[in-house]
PANUNU-881735 format. One record per residue (C-alpha): y, x, z negated. Coordinates in steps of 0.001 Angstrom, whole numbers, plus 500000, padded with zeros to 6 digits. Each point is the difference from the previous one (the first is absolute). Layout:
# PANUNU-881735
YXZ/...
This chain:
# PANUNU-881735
480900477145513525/503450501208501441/500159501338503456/501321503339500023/503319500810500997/500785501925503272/501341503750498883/503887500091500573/501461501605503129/503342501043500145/502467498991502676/501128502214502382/503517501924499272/502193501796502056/499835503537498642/503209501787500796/499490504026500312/500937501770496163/502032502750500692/501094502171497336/502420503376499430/498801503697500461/498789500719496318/499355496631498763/497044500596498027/496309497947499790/497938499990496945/497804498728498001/498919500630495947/498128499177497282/500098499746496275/497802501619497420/498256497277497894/499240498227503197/497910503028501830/498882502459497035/497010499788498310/499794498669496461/500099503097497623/498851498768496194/501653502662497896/503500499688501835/500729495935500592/502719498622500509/501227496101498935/499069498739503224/496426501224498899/500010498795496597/501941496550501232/497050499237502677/497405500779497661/501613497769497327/501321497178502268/496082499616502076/502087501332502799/498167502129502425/499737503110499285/501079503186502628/496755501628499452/500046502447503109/503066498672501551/499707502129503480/498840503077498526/503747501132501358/499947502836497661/497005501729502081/500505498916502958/504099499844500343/499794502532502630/498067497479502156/502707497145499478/502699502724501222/498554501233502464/499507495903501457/503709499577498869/500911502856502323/497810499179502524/501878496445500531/502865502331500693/501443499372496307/502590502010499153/501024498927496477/496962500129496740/500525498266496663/497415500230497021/500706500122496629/499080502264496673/497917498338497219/501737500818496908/497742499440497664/497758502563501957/502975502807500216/500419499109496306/497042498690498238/502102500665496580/502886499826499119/501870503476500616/496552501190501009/499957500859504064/497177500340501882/500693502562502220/497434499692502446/500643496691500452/503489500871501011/498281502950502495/498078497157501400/502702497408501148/502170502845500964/496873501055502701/499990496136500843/503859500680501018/499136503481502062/497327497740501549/502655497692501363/502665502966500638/497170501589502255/499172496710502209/503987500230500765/501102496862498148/502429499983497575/499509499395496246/500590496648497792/499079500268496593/500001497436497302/500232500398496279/498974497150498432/498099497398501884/499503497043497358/498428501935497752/500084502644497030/497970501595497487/498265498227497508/501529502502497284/503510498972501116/499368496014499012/497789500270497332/501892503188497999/503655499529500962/500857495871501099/499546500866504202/503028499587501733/501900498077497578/500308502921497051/503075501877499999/498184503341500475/498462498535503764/502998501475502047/499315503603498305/496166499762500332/500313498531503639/502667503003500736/497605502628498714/497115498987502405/502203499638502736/501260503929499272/496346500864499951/499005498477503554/503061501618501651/499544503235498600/495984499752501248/501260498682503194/502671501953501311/501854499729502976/497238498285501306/501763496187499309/502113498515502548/500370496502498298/499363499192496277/499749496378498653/500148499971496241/499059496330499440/497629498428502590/501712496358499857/501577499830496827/500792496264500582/496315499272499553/499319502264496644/501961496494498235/497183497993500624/498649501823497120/502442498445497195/500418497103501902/497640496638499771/501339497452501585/499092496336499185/497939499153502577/497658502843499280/497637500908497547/499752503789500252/501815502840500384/500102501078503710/499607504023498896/499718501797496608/501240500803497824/500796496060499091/501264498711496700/497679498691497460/498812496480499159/503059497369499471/502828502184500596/503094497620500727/501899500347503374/503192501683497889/497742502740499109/498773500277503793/503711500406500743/500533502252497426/497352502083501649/501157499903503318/503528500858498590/498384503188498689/497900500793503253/502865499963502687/502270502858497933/497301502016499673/498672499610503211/503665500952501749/499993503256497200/497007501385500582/500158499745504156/503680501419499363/498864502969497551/497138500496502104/502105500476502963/502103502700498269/496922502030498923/498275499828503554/504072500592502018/500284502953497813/496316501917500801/501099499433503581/503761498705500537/499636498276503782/496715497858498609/500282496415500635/499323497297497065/499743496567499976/497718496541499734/498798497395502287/500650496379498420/498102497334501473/502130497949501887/498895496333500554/501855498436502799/502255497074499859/502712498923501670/503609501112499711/501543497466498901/497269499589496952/499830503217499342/503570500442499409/499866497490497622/496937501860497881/502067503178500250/503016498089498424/497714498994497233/498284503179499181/503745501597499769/500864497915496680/498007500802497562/500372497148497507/499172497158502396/497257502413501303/498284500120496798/500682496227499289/498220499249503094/497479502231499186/499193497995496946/500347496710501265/498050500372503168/496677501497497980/499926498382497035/498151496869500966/499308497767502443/502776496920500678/497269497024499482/497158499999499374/497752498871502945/497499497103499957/496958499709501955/496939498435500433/498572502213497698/500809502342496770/498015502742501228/498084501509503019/496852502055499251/497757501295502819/499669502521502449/503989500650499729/500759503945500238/503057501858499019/500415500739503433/499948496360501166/502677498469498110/504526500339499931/501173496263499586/498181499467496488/499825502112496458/496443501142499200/498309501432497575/498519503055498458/496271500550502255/497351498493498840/497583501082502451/499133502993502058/497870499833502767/499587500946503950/499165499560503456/496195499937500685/497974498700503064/496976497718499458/497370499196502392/496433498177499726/497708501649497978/497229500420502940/502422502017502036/498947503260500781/501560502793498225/503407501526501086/503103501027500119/503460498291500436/499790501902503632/496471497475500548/503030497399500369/502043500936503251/499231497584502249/499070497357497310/501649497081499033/501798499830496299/500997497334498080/503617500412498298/501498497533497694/504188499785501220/500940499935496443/501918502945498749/499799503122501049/496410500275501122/500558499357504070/501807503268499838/498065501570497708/497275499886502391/502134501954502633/499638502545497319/496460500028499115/498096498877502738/498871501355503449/502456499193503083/496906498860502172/499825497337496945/500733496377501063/502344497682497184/498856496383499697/502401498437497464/499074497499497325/502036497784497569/497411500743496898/497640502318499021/497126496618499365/500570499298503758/499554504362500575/496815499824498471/498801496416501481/500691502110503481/498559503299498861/496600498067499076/499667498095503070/500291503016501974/503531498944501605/501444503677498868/498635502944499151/501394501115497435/503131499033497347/502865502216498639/502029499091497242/500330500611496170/496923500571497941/500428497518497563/499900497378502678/497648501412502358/497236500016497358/500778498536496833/496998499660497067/500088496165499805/499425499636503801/496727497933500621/497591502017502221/501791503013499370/496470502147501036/500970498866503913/502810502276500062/500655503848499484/502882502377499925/500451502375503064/502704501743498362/502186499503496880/502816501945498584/502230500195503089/503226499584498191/501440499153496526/501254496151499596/502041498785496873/499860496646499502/502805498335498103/500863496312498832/503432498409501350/502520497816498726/502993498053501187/503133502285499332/501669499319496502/496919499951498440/499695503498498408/499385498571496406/496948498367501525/498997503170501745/500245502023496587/497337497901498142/497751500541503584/500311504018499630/498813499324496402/497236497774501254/499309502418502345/499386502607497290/497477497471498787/498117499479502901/499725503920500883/498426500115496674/496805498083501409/500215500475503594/497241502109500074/497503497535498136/501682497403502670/498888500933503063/497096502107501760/501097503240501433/497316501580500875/499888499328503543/503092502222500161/499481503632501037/502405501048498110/501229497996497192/501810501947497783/502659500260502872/500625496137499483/499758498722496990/501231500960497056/503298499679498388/502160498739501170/503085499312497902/502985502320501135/502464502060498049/503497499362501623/501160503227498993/499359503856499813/501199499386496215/497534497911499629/497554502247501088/501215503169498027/500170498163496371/496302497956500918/502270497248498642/499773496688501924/501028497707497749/501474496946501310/503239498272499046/500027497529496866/501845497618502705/496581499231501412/499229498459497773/502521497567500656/499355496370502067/503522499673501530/500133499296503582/496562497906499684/501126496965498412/499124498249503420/496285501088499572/499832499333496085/500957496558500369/497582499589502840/497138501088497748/498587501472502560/500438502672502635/499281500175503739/498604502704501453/499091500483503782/496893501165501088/498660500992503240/497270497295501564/497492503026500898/500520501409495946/496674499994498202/500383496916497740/501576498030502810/498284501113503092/497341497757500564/497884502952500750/500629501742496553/499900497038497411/499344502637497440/503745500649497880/501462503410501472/501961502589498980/503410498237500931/499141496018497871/498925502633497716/503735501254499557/501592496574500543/498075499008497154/501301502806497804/503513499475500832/499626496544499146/498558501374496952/503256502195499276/501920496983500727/498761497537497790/497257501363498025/497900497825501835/498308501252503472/499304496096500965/503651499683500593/499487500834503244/500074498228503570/498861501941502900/501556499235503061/497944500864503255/502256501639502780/499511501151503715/499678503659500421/502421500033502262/502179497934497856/499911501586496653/503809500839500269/501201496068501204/498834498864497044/502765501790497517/502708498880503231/502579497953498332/503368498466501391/502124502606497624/498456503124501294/503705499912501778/501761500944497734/497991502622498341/499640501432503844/504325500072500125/499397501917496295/497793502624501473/501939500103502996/502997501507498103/497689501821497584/498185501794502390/502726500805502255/502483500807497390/497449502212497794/497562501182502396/500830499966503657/503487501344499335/499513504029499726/503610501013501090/500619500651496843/499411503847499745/502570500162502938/502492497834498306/499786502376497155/500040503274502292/503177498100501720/501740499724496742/499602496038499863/497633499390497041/501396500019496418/500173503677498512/497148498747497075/497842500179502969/500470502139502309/501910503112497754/503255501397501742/497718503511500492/497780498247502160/502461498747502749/499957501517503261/497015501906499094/498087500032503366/499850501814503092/498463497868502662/499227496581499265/496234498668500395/498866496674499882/496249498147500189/500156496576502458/496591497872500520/500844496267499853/503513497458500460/500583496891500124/503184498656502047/502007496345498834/497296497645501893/497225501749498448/501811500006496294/497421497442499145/497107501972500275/500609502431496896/496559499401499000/499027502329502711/502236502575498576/498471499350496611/496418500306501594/500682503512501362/501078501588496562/496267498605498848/498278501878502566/499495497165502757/501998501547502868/498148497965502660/502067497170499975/503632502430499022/503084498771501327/500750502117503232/503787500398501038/500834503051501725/503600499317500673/500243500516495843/499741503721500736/502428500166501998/502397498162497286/498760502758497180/501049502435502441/503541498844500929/500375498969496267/499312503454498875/501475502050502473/503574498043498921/499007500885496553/499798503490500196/501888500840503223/498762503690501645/496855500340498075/496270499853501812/497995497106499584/495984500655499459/497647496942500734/497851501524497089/497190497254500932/499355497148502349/496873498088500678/497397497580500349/496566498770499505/498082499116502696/501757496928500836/502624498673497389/501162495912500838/499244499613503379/500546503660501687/497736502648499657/500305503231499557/501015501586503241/502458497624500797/501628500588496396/500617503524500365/501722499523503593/502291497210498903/500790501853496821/500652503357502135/501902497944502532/502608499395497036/500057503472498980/501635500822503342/501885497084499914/501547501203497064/500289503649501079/501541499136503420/502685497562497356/501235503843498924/497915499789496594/498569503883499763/496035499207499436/498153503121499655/496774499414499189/497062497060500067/496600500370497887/497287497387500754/498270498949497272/496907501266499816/497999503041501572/497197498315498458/498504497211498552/500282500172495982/499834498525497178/502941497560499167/500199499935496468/497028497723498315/499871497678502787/496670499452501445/499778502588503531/499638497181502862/502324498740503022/502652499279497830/500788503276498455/499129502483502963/503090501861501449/498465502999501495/500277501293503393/496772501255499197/497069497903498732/497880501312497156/497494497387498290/500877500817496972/497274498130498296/496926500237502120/500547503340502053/499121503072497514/501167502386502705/503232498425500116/499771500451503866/503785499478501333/499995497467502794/503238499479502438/500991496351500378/501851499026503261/503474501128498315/499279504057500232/500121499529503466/502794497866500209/501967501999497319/499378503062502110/501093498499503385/503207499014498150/500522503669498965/499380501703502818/502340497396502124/502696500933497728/499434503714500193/498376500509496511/
């Protein structure tokens, strides 16, 4: 067993006083998807996308529709001074050119809500996402007809809303709404709908993108016209997210994004494929690997679902997971399950860590623990000998997707796994005994993923005739044979389980798809904790230099709606019209990196996958956005639309995050650069778009257990106080 780690405690800073000028304002916001509840007959692709993708679903969200007069009321209570929510539009228009009006009367009592708490009013138009209608009937925001249907709902909301607006975002992060044309190499989904379909080549991708930005810069522009000319002193703009690098670097990405040719070559060089293709120990990796585990390899399509579940001996008395505060649990420090149990688990709980789940059990029986926590299909599986000594306490405590992994340039290999994949969903049921599970249906089923709303729309998932193809396995054909890692503790290598599990069952059908013969197979046993060091190989340099550029050049870089607003970027994308079309600038800032810390990209990488615990944290980058900016656009306000932080993010934690980040905000104002306005991101906890609610996606000031609480009781973490001291010190 592994000793458990002492928790982290942060040094000791000296915390200079934040002062701030008479009318700086304090706020907080957030976004619709995130905090309403689900609504069936008016979804919007975010909806459809989770449901399609196995992402988690919003269900409830906060219940911020009912109970938004509670989350004001706490916002103004902080001594806030500054609201931001946002409309659904596929709620205020569940048609196209059909307007629910009392949808409209309802957001526009959300804004007298905040007008009569004395804050002032942030509204945002479209917050990554739009009616279904709009991609499945007209081509989303890509058809020529977008900026006129975007325009029209924009009229709509200002005419509900009145004079009641102080600040109107038309595009929440429009930088980030690329990563739905855009599939880079080194990935093997789309990050948010509506994707492209199946084998669609990188010069399509760009062709899309080329599409998107236009369209995006004509519909904020036409939409600022209509709302300017209901009420002429309203202020529009957007809030690009703003990664933060240093100046020197970032220069150097602005210089790119400014020529458009060697901007779009660089585009299609950079994602087309990785620069060599890696060789490890191994081919593959199956076992226990979730989505949310991996950035350094390509996976594939799931081929499992599962969850969290506690087990305990089956003579324990019956229970609760509250029966184990006080008691010791066994945790295996693989993956993601030591923080998981944070998540799921009482605080009075005590962690003892393990290396695999055969030594878990081996404790668990002999009475060393009490109980274990981990996934399901681990925990308990049907080929376990003397299964009838153990029983479930609890199952169904999250949703896991369990995916096989590759070295990177093996996609070709990775296709004829999704196929196997299809295969082995075919029998999974007859495969394995579920009926320990409380609820199953939640877990297994199929899992084969469309990459795109498209897809979805037309029921058409046809694959590419390229998959057919064997290039880029010759290695593994002439072999004869392929390798394929699998955990020790795996049913079928696990001395414990010498019955063949679910995952030899799938290494035996991709050997299957491979050769037409499942024999060609060698199994490779591998640590737990070292399922990733066997695909390590001594060229995983280079490919890191290639993702380096690609994810800074592609990704990280979102100056590029400011270029185009500064008249930089080539008139194909951002349309003369649209220049100068502002009239305050906003931005969103969470993570940087400065030049000693270049090396950690993956970090960066990890954060736009949901896993903001370990995110890059560099304050002093928000003070560059600001300066940079400012110069920019000399005499207009700057917004800091959103800032924030999970718990802890690297090695700071909360608290300290919003000082330090603060701290550079008067830095920057006290430089001359006219800051207006900070939001913290978020009154609440919510739900962060399909990724699993735990540590790792929880920004609110404001704790609700969004899972296991069905009041959705609102509980202050250490940082409403703070936030309030700040406030009141600076005369808020």
């Amino acid at each position: 067993m592994i000793p458990d780690k002492p928790p982290y405690v942060a040094r000791k800073r000296e915390r200079p006083e934040l002062t701030f000028p008479e009318g700086f304002l304090f706020g907080t916001a957030n976004a619709d998807h995130q905090v309403e509840a689900h609504d069936p007959l008016r979804e919007d692709v975010w909806d459809l996308w989770e449901r399609c993708q196995g992402l988690t679903p919003r269900a409830k969200g906060t219940d911020f529709a009912n109970r938004y007069s509670e989350d004001i009321a706490t916002a103004a209570a902080m001594g806030c001074k500054l609201f931001r929510f946002s409309v659904a539009w596929a709620r205020v228009e569940p048609e196209c050119g059909k307007f629910d009006h009392a949808a409209l009367a309802h957001y526009a009592e959300v804004a007298a809500c905040v007008r009569r708490h004395g804050m002032k009013l942030m509204l945002t138009l479209h917050h990554f996402v739009w009616p279904v209608w709009l991609e499945r009937d007209h081509g989303g925001m890509l058809a020529p007809e977008f900026p006129g249907l975007f325009t029209r709902y924009a009229d709509k909301v200002a005419e509900a809303f009145g004079e009641s607006v102080d600040w109107w975002i038309t595009f929440n992060e429009p930088s980030q709404l690329t990563f739905g044309y855009i599939k880079p190499w080194w990935q093997n989904r789309y990050y948010m709908p509506p994707g492209l379909p199946h084998g669609t080549p990188v010069d399509d991708e760009a062709k899309a993108v080329g599409k998107l930005v236009p369209n995006l810069f004509l519909a904020h522009t036409h939409a600022r016209a209509a709302i300017k000319a209901r009420r002429s002193e309203a202020k529009v703009g957007v809030n690009p997210l703003v990664t933060g690098f240093p100046i020197w670097f970032q220069m150097l990405l602005d210089w790119g994004a400014c020529h458009r040719g060697m901007a779009e070559a660089l585009f299609k060089f950079t994602t087309k494929g990785a620069l060599v293709s890696e060789r490890g120990d191994v081919d593959l990796v199956i076992g226990g690997i979730t989505m949310e585990d991996q950035t350094r390899f390509e996976s594939s399509d799931p081929y499992l679902r599962t969850g969290k579940a506690v087990l305990v001996p089956s003579d324990r008395a019956d229970g609760d997971l509250s029966s184990l505060a006080g008691k010791k649990v066994g945790v295996v420090a693989v993956g993601n399950q030591p923080q998981g149990w944070k998540r799921d688990l009482p605080s009075g709980a005590r962690k003892q860590l393990f290396r695999n789940y055969d030594d878990a059990r081996d404790a668990l029986a002999e009475g060393k623990v009490d109980a274990l926590y981990g996934d399901a299909f681990y925990l308990l599986p049907p080929e376990l000998e003397n299964r009838g000594r153990f029983r479930f306490l609890k199952t169904c405590l999250s949703e896991e997707n369990y995916v096989v992994l590759a070295p990177h340039g093996h996609t070709r290999l990775l296709d004829h796994v999704d196929l196997a994949i299809r295969d082995f969903q075919h029998d999974l049921a007859r495969q394995c005994d579920v009926s320990w599970l409380s609820e199953p249906d939640a877990f297994i089923g199929r899992s084969l993923r469309p990459v795109s709303l498209h897809e979805v729309f037309t029921d058409d998932e046809s694959l590419p005739t390229h998959l057919s193809s064997r290039r880029g396995m010759r290695r593994i054909l002439r072999r004869g044979k392929v390798r394929i890692g699998i955990r020790t503790d795996t049913p079928g290598v696990s001395e414990q389980c010498t019955g063949e599990g679910l995952e030899v069952r799938l290494a035996r059908l991709i050997a299957a798809r491979l050769f037409g013969d499942e024999s060609k197979l060698v199994i490779v046993p591998i640590s737990p904790g070292d399922r990733f060091g066997s695909m390590e190989s001594k060229s995983s340099w280079l490919n890191w230099a290639w993702r380096f550029w690609g994810t800074t050049t592609l990704i990280a870089n979102s100056n590029w709606w400011y270029l185009g607003m500064s008249g930089k970027l080539a008139k194909e994308l951002c349309p003369p019209e649209a220049i100068g079309a502002q009239d305050f600038i906003g931005l969103d800032y969470y993570w940087g990196l400065p030049t000693h810390r270049l090396a950690n990209f993956r970090l960066l990488e990890e954060a736009a996958n949901g896993r903001f615990l370990r995110a890059p944290v560099w304050p002093r980058g928000l003070f560059h956005a600001l300066r940079r900016f400012s110069r920019w656009f000399p005499g207009q306000e700057l917004l800091i639309v959103e800032n924030g932080c999970t718990p802890t993010a690297g090695d700071i934690t909360r608290s300290d995050y919003m000082r330090s980040h603060l701290a550079e905000v008067a830095n920057a104002i006290s430089a001359g650069v006219p800051v207006r306005a900070y939001n913290w991101w978020s009154i609440t906890s919510n739900r962060e778009w399909g990724h699993p609610f735990d540590p790792n996606t929880d920004f609110g000031l404001y704790f609700v257990d969004l899972d296991n609480d069905p009041g959705l009781v609102r509980k202050p973490t250490p940082e409403v106080e703070l936030y309030s001291e700040i406030i009141a010190k600076s005369g808020g």
